[in-house]
C-alpha positions in Angstrom: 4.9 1.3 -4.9 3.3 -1.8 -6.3 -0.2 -1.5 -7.8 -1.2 -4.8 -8.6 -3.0 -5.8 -4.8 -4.7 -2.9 -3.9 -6.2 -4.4 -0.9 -2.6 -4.4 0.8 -0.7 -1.8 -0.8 -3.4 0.8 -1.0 -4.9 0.9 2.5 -6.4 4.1 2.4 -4.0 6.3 0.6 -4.8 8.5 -2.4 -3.4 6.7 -5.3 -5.3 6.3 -8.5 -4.6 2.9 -9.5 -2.2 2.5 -12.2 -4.7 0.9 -14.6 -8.5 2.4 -14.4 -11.2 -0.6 -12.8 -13.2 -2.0 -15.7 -16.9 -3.5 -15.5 -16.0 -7.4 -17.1 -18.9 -9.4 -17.4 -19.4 -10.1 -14.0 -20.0 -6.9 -12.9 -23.9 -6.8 -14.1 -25.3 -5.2 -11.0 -22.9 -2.0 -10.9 -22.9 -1.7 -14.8 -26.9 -1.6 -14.4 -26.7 1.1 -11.2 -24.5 3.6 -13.4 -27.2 3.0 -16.0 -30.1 3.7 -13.8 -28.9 6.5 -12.4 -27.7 7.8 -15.6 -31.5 7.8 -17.0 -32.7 9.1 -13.4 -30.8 12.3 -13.8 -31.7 12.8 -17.8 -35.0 12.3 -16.5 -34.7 14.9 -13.8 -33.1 16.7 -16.9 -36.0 16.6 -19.0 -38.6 18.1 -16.2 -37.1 21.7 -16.9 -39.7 21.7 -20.1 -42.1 21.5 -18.2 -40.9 24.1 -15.4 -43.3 27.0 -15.4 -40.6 29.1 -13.5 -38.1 30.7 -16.0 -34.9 29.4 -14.3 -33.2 32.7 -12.6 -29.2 31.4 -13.3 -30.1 30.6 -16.6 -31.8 34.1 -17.3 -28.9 35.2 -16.2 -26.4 33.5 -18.5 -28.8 34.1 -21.3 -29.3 38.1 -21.0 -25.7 38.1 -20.6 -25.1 36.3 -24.0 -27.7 38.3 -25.3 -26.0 41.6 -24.8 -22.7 40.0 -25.9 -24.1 39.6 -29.5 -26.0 42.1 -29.9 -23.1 44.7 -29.3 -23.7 45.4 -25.3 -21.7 45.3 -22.2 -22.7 42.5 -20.6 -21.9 43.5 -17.3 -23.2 45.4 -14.7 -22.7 49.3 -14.4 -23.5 49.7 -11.0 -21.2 47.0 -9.0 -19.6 49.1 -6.6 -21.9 49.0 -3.2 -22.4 45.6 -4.2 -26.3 45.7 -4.5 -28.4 43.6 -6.4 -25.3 41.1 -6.8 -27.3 38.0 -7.1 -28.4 39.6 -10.4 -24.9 40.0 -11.9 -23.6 38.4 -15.0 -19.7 37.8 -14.1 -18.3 35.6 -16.4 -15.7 35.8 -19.6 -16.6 36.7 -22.7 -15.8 33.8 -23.8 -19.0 31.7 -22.3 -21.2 33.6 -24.0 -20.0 31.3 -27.3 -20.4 28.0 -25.3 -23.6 28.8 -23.9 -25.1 30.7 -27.4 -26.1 27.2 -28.6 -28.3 27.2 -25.2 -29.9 30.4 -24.8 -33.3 31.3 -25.8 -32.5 33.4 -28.9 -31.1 29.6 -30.5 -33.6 27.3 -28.5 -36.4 28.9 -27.1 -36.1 29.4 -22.9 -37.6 25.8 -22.5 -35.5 23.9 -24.6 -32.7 25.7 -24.0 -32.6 25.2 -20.2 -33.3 21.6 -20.5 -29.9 21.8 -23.0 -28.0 23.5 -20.8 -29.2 21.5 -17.7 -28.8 18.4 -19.7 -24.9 19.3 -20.7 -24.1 20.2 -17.1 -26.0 16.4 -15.7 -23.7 15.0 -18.2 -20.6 16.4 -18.0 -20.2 16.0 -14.2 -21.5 12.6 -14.4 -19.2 11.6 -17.0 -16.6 13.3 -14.5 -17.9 11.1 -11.9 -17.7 8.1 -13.9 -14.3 8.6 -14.5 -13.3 9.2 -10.9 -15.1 6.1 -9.9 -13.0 3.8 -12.7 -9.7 5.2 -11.7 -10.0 4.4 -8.1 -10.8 1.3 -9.2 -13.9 0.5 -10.9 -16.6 -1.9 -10.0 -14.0 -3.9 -8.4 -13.8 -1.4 -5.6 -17.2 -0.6 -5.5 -18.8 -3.3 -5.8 -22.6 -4.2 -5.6 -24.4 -1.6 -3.0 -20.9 0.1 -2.7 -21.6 1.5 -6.0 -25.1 2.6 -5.2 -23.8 4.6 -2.1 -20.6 6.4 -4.0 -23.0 7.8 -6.7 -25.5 8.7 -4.0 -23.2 10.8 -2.1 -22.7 13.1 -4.9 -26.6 13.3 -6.4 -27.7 15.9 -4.0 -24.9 18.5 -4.7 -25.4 17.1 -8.3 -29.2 17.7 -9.1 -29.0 21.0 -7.2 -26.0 22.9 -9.3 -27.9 21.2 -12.5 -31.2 21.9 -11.8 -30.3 25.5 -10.5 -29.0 25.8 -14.4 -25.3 26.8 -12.7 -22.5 26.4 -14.8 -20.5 24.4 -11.7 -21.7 21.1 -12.1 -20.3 21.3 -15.8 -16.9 22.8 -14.7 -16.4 20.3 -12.0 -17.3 17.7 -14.0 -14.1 19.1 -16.7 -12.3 19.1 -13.9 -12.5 15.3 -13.0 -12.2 14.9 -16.7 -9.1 16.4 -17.2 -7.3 15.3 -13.9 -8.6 11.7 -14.3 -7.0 12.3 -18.3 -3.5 14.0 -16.8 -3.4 10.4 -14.6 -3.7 8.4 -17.5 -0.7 10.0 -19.5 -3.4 11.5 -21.7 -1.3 14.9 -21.3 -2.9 17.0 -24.3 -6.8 15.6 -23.6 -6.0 16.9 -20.0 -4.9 20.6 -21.2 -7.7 20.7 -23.5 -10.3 20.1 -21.1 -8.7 22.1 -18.0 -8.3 24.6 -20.5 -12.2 24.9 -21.1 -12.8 24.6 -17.7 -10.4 27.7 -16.6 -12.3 29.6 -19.8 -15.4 29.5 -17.8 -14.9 30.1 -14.5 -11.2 31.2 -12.7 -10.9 28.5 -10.2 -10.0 25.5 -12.1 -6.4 27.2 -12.1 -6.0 25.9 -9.0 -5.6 22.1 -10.1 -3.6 23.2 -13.4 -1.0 24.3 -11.3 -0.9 21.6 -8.8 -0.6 19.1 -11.7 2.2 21.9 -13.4 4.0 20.8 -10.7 4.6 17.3 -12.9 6.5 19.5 -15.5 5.1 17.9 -18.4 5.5 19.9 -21.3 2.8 18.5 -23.4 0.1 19.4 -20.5 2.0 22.4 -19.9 2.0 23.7 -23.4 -1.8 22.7 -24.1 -3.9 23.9 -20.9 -2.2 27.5 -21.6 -2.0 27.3 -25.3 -5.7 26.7 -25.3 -6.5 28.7 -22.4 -4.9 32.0 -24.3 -7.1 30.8 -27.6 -10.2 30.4 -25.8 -9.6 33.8 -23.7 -8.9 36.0 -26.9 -11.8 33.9 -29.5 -14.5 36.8 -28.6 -11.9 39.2 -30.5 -13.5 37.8 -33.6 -16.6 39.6 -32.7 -15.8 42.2 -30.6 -12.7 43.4 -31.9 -9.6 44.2 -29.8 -10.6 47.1 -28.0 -14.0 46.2 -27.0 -13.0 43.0 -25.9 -9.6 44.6 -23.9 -12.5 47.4 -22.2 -14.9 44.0 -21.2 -11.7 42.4 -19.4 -11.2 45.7 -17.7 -14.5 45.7 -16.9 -15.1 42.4 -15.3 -11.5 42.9 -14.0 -12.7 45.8 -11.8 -15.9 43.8 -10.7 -13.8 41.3 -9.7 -11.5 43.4 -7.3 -14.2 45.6 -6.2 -16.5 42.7 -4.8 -18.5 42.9 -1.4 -18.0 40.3 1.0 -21.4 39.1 2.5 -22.1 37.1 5.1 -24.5 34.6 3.4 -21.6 33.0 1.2 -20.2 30.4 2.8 -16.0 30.4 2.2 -13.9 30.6 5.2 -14.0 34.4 5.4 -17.7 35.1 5.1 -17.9 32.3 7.7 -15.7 33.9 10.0 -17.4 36.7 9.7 -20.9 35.3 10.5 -19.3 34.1 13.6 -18.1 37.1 14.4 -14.5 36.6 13.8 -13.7 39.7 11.7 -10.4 39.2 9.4 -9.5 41.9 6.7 -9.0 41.0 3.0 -4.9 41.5 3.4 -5.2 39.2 5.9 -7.2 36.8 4.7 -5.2 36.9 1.0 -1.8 35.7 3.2 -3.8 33.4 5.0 -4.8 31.7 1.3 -1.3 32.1 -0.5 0.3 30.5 2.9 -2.4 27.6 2.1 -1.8 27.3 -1.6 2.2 27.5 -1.3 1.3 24.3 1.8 -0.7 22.3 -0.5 1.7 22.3 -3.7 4.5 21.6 -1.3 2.8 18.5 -0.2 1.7 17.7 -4.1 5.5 18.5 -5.1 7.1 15.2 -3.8 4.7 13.3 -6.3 5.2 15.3 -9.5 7.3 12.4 -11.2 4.2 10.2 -11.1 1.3 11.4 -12.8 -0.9 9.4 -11.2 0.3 10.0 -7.8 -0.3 13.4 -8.5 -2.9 13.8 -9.9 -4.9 11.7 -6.7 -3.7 13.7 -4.1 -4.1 17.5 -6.2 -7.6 16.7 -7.2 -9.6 16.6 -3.4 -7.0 19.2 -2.1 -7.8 21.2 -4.9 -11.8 21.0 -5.0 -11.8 21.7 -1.2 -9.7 24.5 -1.4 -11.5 26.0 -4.3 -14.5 25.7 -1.8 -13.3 27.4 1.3 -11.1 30.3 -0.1 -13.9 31.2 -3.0 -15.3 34.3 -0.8 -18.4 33.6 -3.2 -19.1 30.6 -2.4 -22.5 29.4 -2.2 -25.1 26.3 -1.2 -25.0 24.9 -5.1 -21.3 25.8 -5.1 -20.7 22.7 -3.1 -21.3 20.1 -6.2 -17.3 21.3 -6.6 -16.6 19.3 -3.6 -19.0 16.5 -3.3 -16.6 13.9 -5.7 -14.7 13.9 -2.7 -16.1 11.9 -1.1 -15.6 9.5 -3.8 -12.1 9.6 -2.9 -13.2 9.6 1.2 -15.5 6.2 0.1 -12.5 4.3 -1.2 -10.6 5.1 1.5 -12.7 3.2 4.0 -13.6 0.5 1.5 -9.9 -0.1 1.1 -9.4 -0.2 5.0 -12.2 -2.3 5.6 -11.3 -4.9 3.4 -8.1 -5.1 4.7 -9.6 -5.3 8.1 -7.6 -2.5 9.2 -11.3 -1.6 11.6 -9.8 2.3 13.0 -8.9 3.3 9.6 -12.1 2.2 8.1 -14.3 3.8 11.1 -12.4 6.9 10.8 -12.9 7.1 7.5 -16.8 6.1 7.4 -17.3 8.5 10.5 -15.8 11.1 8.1 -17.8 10.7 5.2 -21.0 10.9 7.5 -20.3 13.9 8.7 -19.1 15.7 5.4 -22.4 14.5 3.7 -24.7 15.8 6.8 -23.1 19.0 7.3 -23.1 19.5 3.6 -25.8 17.4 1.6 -28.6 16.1 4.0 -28.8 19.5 6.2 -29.5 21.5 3.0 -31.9 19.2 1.7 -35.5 18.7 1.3 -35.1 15.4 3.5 -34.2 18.1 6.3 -36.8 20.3 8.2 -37.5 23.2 6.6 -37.5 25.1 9.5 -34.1 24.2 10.8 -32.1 25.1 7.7 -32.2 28.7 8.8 -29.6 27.4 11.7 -27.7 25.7 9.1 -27.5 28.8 7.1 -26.4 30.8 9.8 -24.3 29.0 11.7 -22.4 28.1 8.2 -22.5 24.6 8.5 -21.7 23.2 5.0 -18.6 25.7 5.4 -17.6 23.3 8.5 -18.2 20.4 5.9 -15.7 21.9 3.3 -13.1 22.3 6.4 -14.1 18.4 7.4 -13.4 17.4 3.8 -10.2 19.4 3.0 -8.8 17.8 6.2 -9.4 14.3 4.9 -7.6 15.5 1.5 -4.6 16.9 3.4 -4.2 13.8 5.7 -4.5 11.5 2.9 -2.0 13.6 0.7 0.4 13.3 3.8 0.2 9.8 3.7 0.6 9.2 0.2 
């Protein structure tokens, strides 16, 4: 498919182009919005010292790191009913060394929360950045159009920072590495995948889409440095303590309540009533995943190719089959509409008008049901019917639509 007009040859699809959009002189005005946004976030960054709340996420990662070092379980003894969950510490031994420069035994609570919230802004911005180039750069979004493709993400953004989550920060490894796999940067990718998976399970889902491209030197480094990573903590705990904390989390893991509140597909189904049993629901997944690397598969000889179409299926699926899914969870699916933005800007410049109001109906739905309804631009009183009625769930579902027709159409 030839690259080289993308006003013609790309009208709408999911391709990366083949060589990443680059500022150039004349691109002042978007050069200066990345900048200004850039210094708006380290700004909202730098407000966490001067937080009289001790953020609750961060307390969390920091009594779990805590424990870690000092010789403790980390995790909880009591996980069975499920109670007190929002008070658990549930991730791998091995974030305890990326967060220890963070927490307040290295820092202090202040300045360790403004690191940690500082690394996440970062990271996912950097991600961002690196989406935004690959689709094409300032060129595609030029002037206001880049103004409106980095708001569409700041919500989700500032919330999973601010919150002092570790998604923002995973997501943004995530764009990393698939933007890297797309650019033949094969090892880079694996390395920073591989980080990814080591904090949280769900970035497995892109590594195996973009497996699918069989190349051995991404292959060979996202699980090489994936085991490393996974088995580091050895060097403190020893083998057996750290084999008892996998069996541990392990059995938290497969033990975990569903509640209503989240906001996957299943606890959605369930708040409306629609009861479906975990069996069920895990065929219902697998059936999903085996669908969306079948419509990945015929693009495996192209990295690029592949890489476009895996990254929105992936980050909407990681949404909607996450049976913990939460509000700040949804920073994992807002560079989407990156992808949803180019689409219509591509349409619309090739005056194909249906495709481009499709598309731009789209995106306005996706960002209401899942940024402006859960925002402090929104009543206060009328998020309780966006909570219950689970409406940033129908956002996801709008979203990983858009990523499986565009895949389709690749």
């Amino acid at each position: 498919m030839p690259y080289g007009n993308f006003k013609s040859a790309m009208n709408g699809k999911v391709e990366f182009l083949k060589t990443p959009g680059n500022g150039g002189k004349q691109s002042s005005f978007e050069d200066r919005t990345r900048l200004v946004f850039l210094l708006l976030f380290a700004a909202a960054a730098v407000f966490q010292l001067f937080s009289t709340r001790f953020p609750h996420v961060y307390g969390l990662y920091d009594g779990g790191t805590l424990k870690f070092f000092s010789g403790a379980d980390p995790y909880p003894a009591e996980f069975r009913s499920g109670a007190d969950y929002g008070n658990w510490f549930v991730y791998p031994p091995v974030f305890t060394f990326l967060f220890l420069p963070f927490s307040s035994m290295v820092l202090g609570p202040a300045y360790g929360a403004f690191g940690w919230v500082l690394l996440n802004l970062l990271v996912f911005y950097g991600g961002v950045m690196a989406v935004i180039d690959q689709l094409g750069g300032n060129a595609i979004f030029r002037r206001w159009r880049m103004v409106a493709a980095i708001f569409l993400v700041t919500n989700e953004m500032l919330g999973a920072a601010l919150g002092t989550q570790s998604n923002a920060l995973v997501t943004g490894l995530m764009l990393l590495g698939g933007v890297s796999y797309a650019r033949g940067r094969f090892t880079a990718s694996g390395l920073l995948l591989a980080i990814a998976a080591a904090i949280k399970i769900h970035p497995l889902v892109l590594v195996l889409l973009l497996a699918l491209g069989l190349e051995w030197r991404f292959i060979v480094s996202v699980f090489g440095f994936l085991l490393a990573f996974t088995f580091l903590p050895a060097v403190v705990t020893g083998w057996d303590t750290l084999f008892r904390l996998f069996e541990h989390l392990a059995a938290i893991f497969f033990a975990d309540t569903l509640h209503d509140n989240f906001l996957g597909i299943q606890p959605a189904l369930n708040a409306y009533g629609w009861f479906i049993s975990d069996k069920a629901f895990t065929l219902f997944m697998l059936v999903n995943a085996a669908a969306v690397a079948l419509v990945c598969l015929p693009k495996a000889k192209d990295a690029n190719r592949l890489a476009a179409a895996s990254i929105p299926l992936a980050l909407a699926f990681i949404i909607l089959f996450n049976k913990r899914t939460e509000s700040l969870s949804f920073v994992i699916l807002a560079p989407v509409f990156l992808f949803m933005l180019r689409a219509h800007l591509i349409a619309k410049d090739a005056g194909e008008t249906a495709e481009a109001k499709l598309n731009l109906r789209l995106i306005i739905a996706g960002w209401m049901l899942i940024s402006y309804f859960s925002s402090d631009l929104f009543p206060g009183p009328l998020r309780d019917i966006v909570d219950t009625w689970h409406l940033k769930t129908l956002g996801g579902l709008l979203a990983y639509g858009w990523a499986w027709r565009a895949a389709l159409r690749a």
